[in-house]
MARBA-3410 file (N, C-alpha, C, O; in Angstrom, 1 decimal):
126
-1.0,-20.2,-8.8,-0.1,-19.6,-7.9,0.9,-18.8,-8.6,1.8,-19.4,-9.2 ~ 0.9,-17.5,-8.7,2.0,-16.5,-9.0,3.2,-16.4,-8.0,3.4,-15.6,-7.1 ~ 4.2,-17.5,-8.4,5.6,-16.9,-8.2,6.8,-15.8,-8.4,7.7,-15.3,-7.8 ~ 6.1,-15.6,-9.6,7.2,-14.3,-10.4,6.8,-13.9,-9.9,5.6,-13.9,-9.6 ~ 8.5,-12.8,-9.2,8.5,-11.7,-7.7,8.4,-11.8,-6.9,8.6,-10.9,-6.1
7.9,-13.0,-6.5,7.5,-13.1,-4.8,8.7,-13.4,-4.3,8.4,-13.9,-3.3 ~ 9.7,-13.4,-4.3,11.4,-12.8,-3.4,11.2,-11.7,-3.8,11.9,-11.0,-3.0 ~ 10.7,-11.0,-4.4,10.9,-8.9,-4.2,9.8,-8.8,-3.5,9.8,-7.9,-2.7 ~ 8.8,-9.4,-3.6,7.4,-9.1,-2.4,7.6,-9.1,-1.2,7.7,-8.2,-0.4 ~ 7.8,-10.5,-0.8,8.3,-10.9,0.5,9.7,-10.0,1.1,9.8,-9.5,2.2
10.5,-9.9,0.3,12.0,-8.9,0.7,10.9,-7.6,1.3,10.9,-7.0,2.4 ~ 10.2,-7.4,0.3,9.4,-5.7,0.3,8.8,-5.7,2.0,8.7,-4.8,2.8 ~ 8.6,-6.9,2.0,7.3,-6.6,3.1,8.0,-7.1,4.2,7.5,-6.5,5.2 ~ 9.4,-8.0,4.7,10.0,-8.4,5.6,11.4,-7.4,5.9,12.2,-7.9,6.7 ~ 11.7,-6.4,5.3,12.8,-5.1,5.3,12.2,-4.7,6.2,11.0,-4.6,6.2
13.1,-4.4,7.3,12.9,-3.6,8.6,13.1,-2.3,8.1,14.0,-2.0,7.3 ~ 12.2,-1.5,8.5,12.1,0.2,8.4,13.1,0.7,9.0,13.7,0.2,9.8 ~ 13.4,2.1,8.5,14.6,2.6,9.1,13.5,3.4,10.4,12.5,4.0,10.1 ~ 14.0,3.1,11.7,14.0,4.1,12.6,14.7,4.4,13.1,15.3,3.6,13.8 ~ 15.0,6.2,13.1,16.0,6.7,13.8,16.1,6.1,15.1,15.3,5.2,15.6
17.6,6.6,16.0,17.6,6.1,17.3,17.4,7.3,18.8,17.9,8.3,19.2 ~ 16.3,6.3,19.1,15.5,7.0,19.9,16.0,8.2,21.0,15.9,9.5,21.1 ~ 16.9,6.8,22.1,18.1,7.5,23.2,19.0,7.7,23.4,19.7,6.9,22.9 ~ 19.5,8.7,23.9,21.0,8.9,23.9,22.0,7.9,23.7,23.1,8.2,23.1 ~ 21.9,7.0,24.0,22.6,5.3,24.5,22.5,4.6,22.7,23.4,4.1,22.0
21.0,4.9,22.2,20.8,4.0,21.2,21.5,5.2,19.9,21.6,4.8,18.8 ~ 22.0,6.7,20.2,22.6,7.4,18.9,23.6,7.1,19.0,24.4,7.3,18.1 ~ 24.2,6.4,20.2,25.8,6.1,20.4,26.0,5.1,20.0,26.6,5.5,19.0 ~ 26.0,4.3,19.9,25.4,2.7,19.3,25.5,2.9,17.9,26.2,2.2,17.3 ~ 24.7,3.8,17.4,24.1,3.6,16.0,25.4,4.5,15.3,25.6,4.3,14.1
26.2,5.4,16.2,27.0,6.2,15.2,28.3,5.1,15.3,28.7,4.7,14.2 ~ 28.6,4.9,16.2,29.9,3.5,16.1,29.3,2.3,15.1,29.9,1.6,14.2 ~ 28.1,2.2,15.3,28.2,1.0,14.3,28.1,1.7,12.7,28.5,1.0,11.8 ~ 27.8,2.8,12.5,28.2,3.4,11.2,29.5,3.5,10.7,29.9,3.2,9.5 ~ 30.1,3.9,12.0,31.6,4.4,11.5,32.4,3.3,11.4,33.6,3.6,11.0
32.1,1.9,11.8,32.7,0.9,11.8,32.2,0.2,10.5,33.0,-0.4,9.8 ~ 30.8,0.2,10.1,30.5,-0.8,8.6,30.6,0.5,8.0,29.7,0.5,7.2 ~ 31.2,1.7,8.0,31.0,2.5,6.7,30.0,2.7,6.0,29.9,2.3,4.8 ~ 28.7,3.6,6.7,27.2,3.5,6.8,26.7,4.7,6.6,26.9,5.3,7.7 ~ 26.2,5.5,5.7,25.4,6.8,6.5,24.6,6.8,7.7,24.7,7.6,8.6
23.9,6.1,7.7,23.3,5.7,8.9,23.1,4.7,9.6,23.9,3.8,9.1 ~ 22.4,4.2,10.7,22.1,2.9,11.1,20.8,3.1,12.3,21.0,3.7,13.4 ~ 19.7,2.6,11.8,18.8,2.9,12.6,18.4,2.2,14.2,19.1,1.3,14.7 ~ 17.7,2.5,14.6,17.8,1.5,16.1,17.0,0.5,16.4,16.3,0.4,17.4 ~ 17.1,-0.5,15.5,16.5,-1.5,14.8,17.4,-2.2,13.7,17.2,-3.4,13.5
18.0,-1.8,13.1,19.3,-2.2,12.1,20.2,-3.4,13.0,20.7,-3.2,14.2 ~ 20.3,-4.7,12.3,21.0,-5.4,13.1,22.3,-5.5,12.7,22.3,-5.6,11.4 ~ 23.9,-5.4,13.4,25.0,-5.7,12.7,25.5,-6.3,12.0,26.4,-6.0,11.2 ~ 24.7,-7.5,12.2,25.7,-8.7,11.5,24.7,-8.7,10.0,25.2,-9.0,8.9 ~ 23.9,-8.5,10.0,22.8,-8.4,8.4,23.1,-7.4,7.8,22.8,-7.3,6.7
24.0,-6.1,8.5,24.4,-4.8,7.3,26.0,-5.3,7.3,26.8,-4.4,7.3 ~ 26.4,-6.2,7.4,27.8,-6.8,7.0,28.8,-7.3,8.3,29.8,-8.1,8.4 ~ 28.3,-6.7,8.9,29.0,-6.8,10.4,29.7,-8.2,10.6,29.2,-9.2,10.0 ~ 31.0,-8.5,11.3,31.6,-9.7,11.3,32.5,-9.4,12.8,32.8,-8.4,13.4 ~ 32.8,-10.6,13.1,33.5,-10.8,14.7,34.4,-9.5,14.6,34.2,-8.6,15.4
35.6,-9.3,13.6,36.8,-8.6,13.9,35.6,-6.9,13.8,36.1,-6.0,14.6 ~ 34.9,-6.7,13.3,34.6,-5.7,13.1,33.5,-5.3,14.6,33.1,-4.2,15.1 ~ 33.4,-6.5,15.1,32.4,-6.1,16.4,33.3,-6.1,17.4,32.7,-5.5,18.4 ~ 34.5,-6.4,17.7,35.8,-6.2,18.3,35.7,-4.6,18.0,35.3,-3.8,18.8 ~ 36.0,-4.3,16.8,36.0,-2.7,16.9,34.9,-2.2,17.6,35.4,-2.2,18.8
33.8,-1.8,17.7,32.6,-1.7,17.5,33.1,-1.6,20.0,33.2,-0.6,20.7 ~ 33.2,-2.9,20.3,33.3,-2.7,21.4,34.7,-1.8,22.2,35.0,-1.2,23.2 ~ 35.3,-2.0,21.0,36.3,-1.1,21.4,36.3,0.5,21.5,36.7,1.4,22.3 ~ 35.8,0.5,20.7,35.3,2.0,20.7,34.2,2.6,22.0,34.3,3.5,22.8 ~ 33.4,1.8,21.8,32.2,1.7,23.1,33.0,1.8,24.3,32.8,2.9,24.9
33.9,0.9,24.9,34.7,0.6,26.4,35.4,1.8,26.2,35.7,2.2,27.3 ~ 36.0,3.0,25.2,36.9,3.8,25.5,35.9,5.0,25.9,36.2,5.8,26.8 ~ 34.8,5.2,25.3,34.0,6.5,25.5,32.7,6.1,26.5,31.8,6.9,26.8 ~ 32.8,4.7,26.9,32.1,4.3,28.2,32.4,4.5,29.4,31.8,4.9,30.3 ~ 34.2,3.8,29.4,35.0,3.6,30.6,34.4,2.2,31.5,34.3,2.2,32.7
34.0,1.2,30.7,34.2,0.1,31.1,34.2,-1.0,30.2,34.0,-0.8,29.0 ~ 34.4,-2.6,31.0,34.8,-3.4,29.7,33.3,-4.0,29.0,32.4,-4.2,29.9 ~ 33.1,-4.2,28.2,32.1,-5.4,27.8,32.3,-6.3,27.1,32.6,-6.3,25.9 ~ 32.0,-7.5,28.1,31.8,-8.4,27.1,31.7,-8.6,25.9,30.6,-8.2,25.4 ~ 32.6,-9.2,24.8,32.3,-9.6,24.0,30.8,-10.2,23.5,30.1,-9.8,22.6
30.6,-11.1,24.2,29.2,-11.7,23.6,28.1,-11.0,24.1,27.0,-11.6,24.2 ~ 28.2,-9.4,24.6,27.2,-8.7,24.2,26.7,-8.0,23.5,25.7,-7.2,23.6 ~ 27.3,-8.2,22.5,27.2,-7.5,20.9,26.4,-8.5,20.1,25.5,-8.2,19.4 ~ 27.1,-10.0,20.3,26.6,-10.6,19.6,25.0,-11.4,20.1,24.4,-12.0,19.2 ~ 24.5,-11.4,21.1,23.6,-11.1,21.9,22.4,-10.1,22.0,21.1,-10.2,22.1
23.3,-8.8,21.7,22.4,-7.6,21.5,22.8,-6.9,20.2,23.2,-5.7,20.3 ~ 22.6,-7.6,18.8,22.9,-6.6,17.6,22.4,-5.4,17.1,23.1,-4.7,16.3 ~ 21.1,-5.0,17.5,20.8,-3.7,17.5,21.2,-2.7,18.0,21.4,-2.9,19.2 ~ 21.4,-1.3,17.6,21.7,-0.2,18.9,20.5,-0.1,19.9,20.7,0.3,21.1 ~ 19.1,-0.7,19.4,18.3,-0.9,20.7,18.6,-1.8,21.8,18.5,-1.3,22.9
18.8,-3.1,21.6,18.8,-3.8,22.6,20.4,-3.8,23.3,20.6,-4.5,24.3 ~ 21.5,-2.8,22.5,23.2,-3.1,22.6,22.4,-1.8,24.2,22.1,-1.9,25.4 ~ 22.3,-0.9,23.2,21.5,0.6,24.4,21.4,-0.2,26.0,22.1,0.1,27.0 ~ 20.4,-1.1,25.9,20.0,-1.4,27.2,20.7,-2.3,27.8,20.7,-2.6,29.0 ~ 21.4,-2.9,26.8,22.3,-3.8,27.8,23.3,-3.4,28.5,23.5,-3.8,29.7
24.2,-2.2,27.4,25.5,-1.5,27.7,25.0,-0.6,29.4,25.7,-0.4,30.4 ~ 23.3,-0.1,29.2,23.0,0.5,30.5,23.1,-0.4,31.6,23.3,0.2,32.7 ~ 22.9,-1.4,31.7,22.5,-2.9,32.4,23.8,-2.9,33.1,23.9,-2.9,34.3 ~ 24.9,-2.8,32.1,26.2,-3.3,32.6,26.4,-2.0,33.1,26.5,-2.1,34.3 ~ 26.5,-1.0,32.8,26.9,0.7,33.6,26.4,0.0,35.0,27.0,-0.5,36.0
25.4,0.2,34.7,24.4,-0.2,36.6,25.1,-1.3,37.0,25.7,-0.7,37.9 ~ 25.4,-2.1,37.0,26.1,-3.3,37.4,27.8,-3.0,38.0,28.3,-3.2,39.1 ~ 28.4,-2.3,36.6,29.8,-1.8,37.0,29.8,-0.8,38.7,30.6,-0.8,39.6 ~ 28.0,0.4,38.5,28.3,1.2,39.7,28.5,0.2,40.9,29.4,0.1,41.7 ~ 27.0,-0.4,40.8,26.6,-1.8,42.1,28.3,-1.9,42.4,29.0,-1.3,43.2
28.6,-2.9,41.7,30.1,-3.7,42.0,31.1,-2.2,42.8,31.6,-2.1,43.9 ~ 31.1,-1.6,42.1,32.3,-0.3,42.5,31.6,0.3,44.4,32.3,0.3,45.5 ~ 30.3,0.8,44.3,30.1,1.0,45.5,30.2,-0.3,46.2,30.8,0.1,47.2 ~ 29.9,-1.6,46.3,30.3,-2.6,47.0,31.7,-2.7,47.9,31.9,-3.0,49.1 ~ 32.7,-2.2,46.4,34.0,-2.1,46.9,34.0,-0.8,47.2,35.1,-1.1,47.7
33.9,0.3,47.4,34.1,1.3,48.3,33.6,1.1,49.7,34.1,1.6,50.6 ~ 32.6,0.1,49.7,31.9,-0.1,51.2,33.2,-0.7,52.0,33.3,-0.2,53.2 ~ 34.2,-1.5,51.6,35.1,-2.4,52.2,35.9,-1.5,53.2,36.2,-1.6,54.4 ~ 36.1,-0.2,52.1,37.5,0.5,52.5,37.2,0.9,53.9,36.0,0.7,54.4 ~ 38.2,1.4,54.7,38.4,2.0,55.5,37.8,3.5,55.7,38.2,4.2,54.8
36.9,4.1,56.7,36.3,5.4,56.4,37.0,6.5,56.1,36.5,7.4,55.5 ~ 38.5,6.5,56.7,39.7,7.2,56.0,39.8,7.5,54.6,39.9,8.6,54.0 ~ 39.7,6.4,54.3,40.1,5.6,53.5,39.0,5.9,51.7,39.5,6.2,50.6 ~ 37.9,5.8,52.2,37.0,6.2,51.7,36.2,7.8,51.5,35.5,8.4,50.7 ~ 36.8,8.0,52.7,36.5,10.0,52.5,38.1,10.6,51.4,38.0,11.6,50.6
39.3,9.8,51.6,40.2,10.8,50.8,39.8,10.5,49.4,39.8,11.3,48.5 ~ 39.5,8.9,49.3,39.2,8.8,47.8,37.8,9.2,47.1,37.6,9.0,45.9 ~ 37.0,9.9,48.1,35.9,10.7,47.5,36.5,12.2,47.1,36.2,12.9,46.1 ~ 37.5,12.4,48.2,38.1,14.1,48.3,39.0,13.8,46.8,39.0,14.8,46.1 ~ 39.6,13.0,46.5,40.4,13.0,45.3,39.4,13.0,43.9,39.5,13.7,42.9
38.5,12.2,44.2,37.7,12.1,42.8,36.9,13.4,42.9,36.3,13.4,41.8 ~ 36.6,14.5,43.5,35.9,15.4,43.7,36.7,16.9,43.0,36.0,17.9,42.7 ~ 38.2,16.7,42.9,38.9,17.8,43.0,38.7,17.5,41.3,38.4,16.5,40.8 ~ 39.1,18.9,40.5,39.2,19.1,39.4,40.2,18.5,38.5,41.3,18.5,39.2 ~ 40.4,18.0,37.4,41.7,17.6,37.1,43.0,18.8,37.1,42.8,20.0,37.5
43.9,18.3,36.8,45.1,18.9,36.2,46.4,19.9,37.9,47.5,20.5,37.5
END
């Protein structure tokens, strides 16, 4: 049985490949998680916490995300979903969920009520 190298064999052959990231969802992902582990890249398959990634740094990571998303996420969906692929589908998961909940509560309002707050979100800013 030849031992010598077989930790550089096995590393060789168990190193996930870089793949670029596919969807829009998964280049957003992948560029926050660069800019946060100080990365040239990070492919959509690269997991956080194995290119160094740590709690306070996945705090950033979501913070960043909730400001150029406009909503909140969970913390333990980062640690749940460490890829920009599976973070991608989750963060969409929760988009779809946030709309669900929001039209629910527009259903409540009053039809008044609900036509001025369409006429307000409709008008241009400033």
């Amino acid at each position: 049985l030849q031992r010598i190298g077989l930790a550089e064999r096995l590393a060789d052959r168990l190193a996930i490949r870089y793949e670029p990231p596919g969807s829009p969802g998964e280049q957003q992902v992948s560029e926050v998680f660069a800019q946060v582990l100080e990365r040239p890249r990070i492919g959509r398959l690269d997991n956080f916490f194995s290119l160094g990634g740590d709690s306070l740094r996945a705090i950033r990571v979501l913070n960043r995300l909730q400001e150029t998303l406009g909503f909140r996420i969970p913390v333990q969906t980062l640690f749940r979903h460490p890829t920009p692929q599976l973070l991608a589908v989750a963060l969409e998961r929760l988009r779809e969920s946030e709309i669900e909940s929001l039209a629910a509560e527009l259903e409540t309002l009053a039809p008044e009520e609900r036509e001025r707050l369409l006429q307000d979100l409709s008008r241009p800013p400033g």
